[in-house]
C-alpha positions in Angstrom: 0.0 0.0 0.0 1.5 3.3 -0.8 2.3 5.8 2.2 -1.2 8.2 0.9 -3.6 5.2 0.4 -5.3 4.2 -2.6 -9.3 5.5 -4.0 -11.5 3.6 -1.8 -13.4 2.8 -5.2 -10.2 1.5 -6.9 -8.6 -0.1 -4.5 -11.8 -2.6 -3.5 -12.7 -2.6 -7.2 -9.4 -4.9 -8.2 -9.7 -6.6 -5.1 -13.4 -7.8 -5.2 -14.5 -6.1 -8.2 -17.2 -2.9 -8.4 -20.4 -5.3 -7.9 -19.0 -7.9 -4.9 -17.4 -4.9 -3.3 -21.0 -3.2 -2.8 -22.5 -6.1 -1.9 -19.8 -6.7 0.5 -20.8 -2.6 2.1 -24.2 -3.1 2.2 -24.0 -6.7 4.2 -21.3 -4.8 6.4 -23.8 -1.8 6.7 -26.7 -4.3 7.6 -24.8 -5.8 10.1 -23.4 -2.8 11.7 -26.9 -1.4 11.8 -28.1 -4.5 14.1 -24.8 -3.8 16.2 -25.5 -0.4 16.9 -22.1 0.9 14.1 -23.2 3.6 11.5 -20.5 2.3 9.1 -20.0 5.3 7.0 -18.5 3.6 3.8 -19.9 6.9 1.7 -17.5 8.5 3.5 -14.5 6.7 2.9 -12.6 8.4 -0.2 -9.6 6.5 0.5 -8.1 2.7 1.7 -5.2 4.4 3.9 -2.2 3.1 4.5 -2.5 2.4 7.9 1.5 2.1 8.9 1.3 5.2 11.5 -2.1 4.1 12.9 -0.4 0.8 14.4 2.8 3.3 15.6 0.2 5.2 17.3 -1.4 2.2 18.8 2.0 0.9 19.9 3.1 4.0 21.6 -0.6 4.3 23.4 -0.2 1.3 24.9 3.4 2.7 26.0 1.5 4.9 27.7 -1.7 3.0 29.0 -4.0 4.3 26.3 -4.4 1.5 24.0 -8.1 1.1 24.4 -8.9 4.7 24.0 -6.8 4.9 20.7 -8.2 2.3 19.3 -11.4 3.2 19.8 -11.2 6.4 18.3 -9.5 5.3 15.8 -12.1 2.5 14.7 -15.2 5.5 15.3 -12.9 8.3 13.2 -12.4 5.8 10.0 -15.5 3.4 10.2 -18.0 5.9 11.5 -16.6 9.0 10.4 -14.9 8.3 7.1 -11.3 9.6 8.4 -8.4 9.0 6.4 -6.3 7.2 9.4 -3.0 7.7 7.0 -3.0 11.0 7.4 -0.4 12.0 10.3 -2.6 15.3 10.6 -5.5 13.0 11.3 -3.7 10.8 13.8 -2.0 13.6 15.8 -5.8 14.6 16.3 -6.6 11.1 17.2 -3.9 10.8 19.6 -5.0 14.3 21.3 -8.7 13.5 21.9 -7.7 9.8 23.3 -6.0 11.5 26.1 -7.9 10.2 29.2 
């Protein structure tokens, strides 16, 4: 995966193709929606490369704030549509999983 992520609509296109890949969202959606998740895969413009999410997760747990990181991280991409490959993005992560 290159360091800025790949179009969403690409990138899950070659993998599953434009069909299988919907089908795949809307089962995931369906699911979520029984779970109590908004998956917000409208939102997601990009697969990110997610290299510096798992640094960031690393170092939380360094510091005892694993949970919360991850956490926010799963809401900001899955919920939110946040590109989690953006350092920007993280450093804002990072700042509101402070407990």
């Amino acid at each position: 995966m290159p360091a800025e992520g790949v179009e969403r609509k690409v990138y899950r296109a070659r993998k599953f193709g434009a069909a299988r890949s919907a089908e795949l969202d809307e089962k995931m959606a369906s699911t979520g929606r029984e779970l109590g998740i908004a998956f917000a895969f409208d939102r997601m413009q990009r697969t990110p490369n997610t290299r510096l999410a798992h640094r960031l997760i690393w170092e939380a747990d360094r510091q005892g704030r694993q949970d919360a990181v991850v956490e926010r991280l799963f809401h900001g991409y899955f919920e939110e549509g946040l590109d989690i490959g953006r350092a920007d993005v993280l450093e804002s992560i990072a700042g509101e999983s402070r407990t």
